[in-house]
C-alpha positions in Angstrom: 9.2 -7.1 -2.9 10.3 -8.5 -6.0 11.6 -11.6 -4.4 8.2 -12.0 -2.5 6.7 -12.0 -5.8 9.4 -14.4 -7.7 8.9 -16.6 -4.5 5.5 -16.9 -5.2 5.6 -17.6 -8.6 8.1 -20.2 -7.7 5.8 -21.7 -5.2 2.6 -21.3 -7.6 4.2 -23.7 -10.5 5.6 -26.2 -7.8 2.4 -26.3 -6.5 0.5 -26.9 -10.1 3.4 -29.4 -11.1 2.3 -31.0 -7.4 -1.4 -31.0 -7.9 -2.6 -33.8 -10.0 -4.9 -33.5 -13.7 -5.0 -30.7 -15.7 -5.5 -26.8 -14.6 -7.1 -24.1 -16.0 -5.1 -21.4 -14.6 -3.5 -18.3 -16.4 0.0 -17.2 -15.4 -1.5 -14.3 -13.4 -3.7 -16.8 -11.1 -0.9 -19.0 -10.0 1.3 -16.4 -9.5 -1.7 -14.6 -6.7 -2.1 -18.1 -5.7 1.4 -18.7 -4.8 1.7 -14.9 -3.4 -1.2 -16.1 -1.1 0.3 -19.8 -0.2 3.5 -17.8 0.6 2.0 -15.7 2.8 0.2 -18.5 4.7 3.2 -20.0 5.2 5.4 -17.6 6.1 2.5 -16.7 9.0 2.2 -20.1 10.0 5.8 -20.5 10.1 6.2 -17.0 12.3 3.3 -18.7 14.4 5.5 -21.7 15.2 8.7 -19.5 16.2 10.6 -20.8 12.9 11.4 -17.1 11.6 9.5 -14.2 10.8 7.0 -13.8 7.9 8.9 -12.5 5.1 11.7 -14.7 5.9 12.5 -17.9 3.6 12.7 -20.8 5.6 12.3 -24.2 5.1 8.7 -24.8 6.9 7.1 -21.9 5.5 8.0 -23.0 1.9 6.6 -26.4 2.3 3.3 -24.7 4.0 3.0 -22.1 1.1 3.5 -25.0 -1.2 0.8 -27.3 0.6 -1.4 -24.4 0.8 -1.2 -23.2 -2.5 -1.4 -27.0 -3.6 -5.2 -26.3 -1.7 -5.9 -23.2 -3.2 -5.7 -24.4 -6.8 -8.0 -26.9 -5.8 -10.6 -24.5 -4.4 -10.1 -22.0 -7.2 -11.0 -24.4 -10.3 -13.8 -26.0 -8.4 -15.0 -22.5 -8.0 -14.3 -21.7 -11.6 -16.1 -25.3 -12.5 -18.9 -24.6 -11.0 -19.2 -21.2 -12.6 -18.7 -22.6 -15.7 -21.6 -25.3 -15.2 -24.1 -22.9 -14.2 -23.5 -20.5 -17.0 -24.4 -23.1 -19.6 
């Protein structure tokens, strides 16, 4: 568990050092984005046949890095747009 969790951290900051500009996420929200990139790798990964889900392999780390790469994007354009329509 804690290695699923230092994993994701790991894969959270690679993924904000990746994405382009400036973000305005806490520690917190790119450590449960990385948890959630890691765990859409590792499935997508177990869906191909290259190991299971909780096993670190090359393909799920570059998924859960590509798809925590997208889920920083979705969450500051939700948190921009919550931030427009509260002004």
């Amino acid at each position: 568990m804690i290695g699923f969790i230092v994993a994701g951290l790991i894969i959270g900051a690679l993924a904000r050092l990746i994405k382009p500009g400036k973000q305005q996420l806490g520690i917190l929200a790119t450590l449960l984005l990385g948890l959630v990139g890691s765990v859409i790798g590792g499935t997508i990964a177990n869906l191909l046949g290259t190991g299971d889900i909780m096993e670190l392999n090359v393909l799920g780390f570059v998924v859960a890095v590509i798809a925590s790469v997208l889920l920083i994007g979705v969450a500051e354009g939700i948190a921009q747009r919550r931030h427009r329509t509260s002004h």
